[in-house]
C-alpha positions in Angstrom: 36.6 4.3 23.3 33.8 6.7 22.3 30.4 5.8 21.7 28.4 7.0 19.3 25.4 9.2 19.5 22.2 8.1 20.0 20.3 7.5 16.5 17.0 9.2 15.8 13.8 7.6 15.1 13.6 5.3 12.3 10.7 6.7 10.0 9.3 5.1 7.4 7.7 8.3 5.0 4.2 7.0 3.7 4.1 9.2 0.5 0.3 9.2 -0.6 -0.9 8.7 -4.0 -1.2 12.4 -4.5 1.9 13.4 -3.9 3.7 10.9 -5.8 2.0 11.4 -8.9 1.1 15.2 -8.8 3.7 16.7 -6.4 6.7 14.9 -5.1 8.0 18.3 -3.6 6.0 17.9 -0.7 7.5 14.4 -0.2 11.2 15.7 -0.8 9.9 18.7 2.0 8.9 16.1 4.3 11.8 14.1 4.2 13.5 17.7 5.0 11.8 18.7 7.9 11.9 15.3 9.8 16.0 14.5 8.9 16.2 18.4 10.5 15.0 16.9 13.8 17.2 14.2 13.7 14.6 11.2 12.4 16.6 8.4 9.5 13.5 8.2 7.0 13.1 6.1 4.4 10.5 5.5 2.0 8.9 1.4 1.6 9.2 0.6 -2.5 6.5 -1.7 -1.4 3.9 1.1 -0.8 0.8 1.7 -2.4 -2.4 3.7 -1.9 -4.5 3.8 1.9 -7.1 2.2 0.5 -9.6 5.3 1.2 -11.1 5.5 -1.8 -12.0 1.7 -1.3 -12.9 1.7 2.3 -15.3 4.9 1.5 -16.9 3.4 -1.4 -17.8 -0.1 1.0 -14.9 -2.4 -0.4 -14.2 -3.8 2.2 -12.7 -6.5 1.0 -9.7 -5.1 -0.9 -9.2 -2.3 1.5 -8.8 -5.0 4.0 -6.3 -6.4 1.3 -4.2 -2.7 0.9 -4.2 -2.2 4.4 -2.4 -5.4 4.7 0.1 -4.7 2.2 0.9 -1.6 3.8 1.1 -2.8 7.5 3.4 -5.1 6.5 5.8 -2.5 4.3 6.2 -0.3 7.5 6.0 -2.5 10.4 10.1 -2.8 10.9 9.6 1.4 11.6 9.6 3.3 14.7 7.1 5.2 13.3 5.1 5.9 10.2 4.3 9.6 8.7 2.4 11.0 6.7 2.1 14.5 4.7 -2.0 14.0 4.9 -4.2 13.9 7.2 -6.5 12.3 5.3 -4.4 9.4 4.3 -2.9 9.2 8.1 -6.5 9.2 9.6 -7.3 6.0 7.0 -4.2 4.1 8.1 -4.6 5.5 12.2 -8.1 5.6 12.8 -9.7 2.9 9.8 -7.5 0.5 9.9 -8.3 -1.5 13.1 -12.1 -1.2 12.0 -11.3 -3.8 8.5 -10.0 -6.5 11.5 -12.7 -6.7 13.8 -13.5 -10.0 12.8 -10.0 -11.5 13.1 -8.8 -10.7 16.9 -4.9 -11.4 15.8 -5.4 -9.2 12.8 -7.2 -6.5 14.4 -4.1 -6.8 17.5 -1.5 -6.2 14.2 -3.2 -3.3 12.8 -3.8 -1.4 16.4 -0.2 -1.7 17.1 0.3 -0.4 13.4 -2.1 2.2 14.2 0.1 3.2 17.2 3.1 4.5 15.3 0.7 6.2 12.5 0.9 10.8 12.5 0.1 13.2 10.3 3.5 15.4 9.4 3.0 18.3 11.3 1.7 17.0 14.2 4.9 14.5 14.3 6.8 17.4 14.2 5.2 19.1 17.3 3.7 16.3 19.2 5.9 14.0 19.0 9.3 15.0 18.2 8.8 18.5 20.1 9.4 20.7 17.7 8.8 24.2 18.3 10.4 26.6 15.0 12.0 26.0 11.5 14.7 27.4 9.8 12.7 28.9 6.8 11.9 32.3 5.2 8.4 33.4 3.4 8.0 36.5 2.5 4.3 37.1 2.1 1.3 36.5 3.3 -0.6 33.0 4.1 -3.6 31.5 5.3 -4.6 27.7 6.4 -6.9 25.8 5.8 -7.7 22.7 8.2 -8.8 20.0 6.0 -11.7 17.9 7.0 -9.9 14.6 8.1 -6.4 15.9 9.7 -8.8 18.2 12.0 -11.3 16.1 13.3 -9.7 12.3 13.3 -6.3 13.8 14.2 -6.5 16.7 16.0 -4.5 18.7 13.5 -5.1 22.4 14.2 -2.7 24.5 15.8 0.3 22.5 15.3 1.1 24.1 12.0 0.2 27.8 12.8 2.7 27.2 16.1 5.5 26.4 13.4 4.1 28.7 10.6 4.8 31.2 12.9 8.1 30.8 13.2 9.0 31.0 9.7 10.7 34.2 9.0 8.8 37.1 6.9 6.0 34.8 7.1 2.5 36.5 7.9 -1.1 34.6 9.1 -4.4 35.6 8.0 -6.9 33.9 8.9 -9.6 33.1 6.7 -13.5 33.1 8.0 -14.5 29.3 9.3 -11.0 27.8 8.2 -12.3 24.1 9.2 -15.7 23.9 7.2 -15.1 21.9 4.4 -13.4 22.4 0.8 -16.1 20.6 -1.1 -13.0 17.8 -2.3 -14.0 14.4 0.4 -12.3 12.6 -2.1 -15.1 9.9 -3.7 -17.6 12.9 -3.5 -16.3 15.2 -5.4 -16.4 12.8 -8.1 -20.2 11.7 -6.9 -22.1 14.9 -6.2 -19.5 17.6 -8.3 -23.0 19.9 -8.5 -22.5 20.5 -4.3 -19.1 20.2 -4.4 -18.4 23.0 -6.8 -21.0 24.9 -4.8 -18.8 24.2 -1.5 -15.8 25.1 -3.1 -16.9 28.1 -4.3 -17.9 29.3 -1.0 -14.3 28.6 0.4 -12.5 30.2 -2.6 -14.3 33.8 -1.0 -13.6 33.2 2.4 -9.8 32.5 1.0 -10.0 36.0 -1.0 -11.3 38.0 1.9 -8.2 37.5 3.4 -6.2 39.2 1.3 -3.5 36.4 1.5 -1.3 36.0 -1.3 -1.0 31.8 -0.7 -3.1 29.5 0.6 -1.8 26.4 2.5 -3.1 23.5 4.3 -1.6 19.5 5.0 -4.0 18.2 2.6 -3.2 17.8 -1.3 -6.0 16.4 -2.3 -8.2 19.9 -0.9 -5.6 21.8 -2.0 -5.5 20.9 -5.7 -9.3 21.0 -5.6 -8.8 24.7 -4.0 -6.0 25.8 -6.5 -8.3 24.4 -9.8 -11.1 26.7 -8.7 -9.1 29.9 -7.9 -7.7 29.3 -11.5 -11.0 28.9 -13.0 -11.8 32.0 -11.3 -9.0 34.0 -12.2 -7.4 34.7 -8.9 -3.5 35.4 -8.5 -3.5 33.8 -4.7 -0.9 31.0 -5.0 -1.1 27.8 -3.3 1.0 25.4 -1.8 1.9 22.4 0.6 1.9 23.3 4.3 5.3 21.3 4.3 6.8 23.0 1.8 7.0 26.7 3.4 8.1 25.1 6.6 11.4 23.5 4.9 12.1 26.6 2.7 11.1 24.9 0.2 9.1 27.0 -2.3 11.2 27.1 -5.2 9.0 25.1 -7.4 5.6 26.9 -9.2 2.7 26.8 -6.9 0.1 24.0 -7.4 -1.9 24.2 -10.7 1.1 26.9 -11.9 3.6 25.8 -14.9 7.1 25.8 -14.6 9.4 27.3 -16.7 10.8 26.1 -19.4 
């Protein structure tokens, strides 16, 4: 009698709000890279936003009402994942904070919190992956978005795997970890300083001389790839997740398809 092999990981994908209305690719890239190493994913019909852009307005009250929708859509998973850091430093590092006040609750969304990583870093930390089988020919450079950074840590896990893709070449931008000017709600709040902070990234990214930009983060990356439009530059700019599963068929964020 044989037995069978050992399943992987049961993963439940939480796709973000972003990337389901503005750029599934990166969910369909995800769902790539973490089937490579052997992970059974699936994606909860019953999701729905973080809450984020409640929690950091001071809604409390129907954040603490998301988060409990989505603790209970992915509590059957081994672990939950997100292409964001921003969206898995809400659900890892937020969520326990909205149940302070209810000691069962609060129990329920630390264990939640437990099985909650950012993409890349579930790749590298936790599944122990060290290279992808994926080709870029050109030039990159990352930037570390504000929340996957400094709530998760998220820093050299993708240039370790970035530089295993084949053809691929780094350039580091100048002070790739201040800010894009995006923060979600304040972008929308204060556009005056935001446009001026994204304006000082967009030359730090030119200086480079890369030809794409990257980082884990689609909401600073669509704020990124609107102002290099605006300002006329070529540099193209996609999801980290996408170069690492070879996935780069589809035009570059803010660029039209074909057709």
């Amino acid at each position: 009698m044989s037995s069978s092999p050992p399943a992987g990981p049961r993963v439940g994908l939480f796709v973000t709000c972003l990337v389901d209305l503005f750029r599934p690719s990166v969910g369909f890239a995800a769902v790539k890279l973490m089937e490579d190493a052997g992970c059974t994913v699936e994606v909860p019909a019953a999701q729905t936003c973080c809450g984020q852009p409640a929690f950091n307005s001071g809604d409390r009250k129907d954040a603490r009402e998301i988060a409990e929708q989505v603790i209970r859509a992915f509590e059957p998973y081994d672990y939950v994942v997100a292409p964001s850091g921003s969206c898995a430093g809400m659900l890892k590092r937020h969520y326990p904070e909205l149940f302070q006040d209810d000691p069962q609750a609060h129990e329920r969304a630390e264990n939640f919190a437990g099985k909650v990583h950012e993409l890349v870093s579930f790749l590298t930390d936790v599944l122990n992956v060290t290279s992808v089988d994926a080709a870029f020919r050109g030039s990159v450079t990352y930037h570390d978005s504000c929340s996957g950074l400094r709530e998760l840590g998220v820093k050299d896990q993708p240039r370790k795997l970035l530089k295993t893709v084949d053809g691929l070449e780094i350039k580091e931008m100048r002070d790739p970890d201040v800010c894009c000017g995006f923060g979600g709600t304040f972008c929308v709040k204060y556009p005056d300083i935001s446009n001026k902070i994204v304006s000082e990234k967009t030359n730090t990214i030119r200086e480079t001389g890369a030809g794409t930009l990257l980082a884990g983060d689609l909401g600073c990356l669509m704020n990124m790839a609107g102002k290099l439009k605006r300002e006329g530059s070529a540099i193209e700019v996609r999801h980290v997740a996408e170069v690492l599963a070879g996935m780069t068929d589809a035009p570059a964020i803010g660029e039209k398809g074909k057709g």
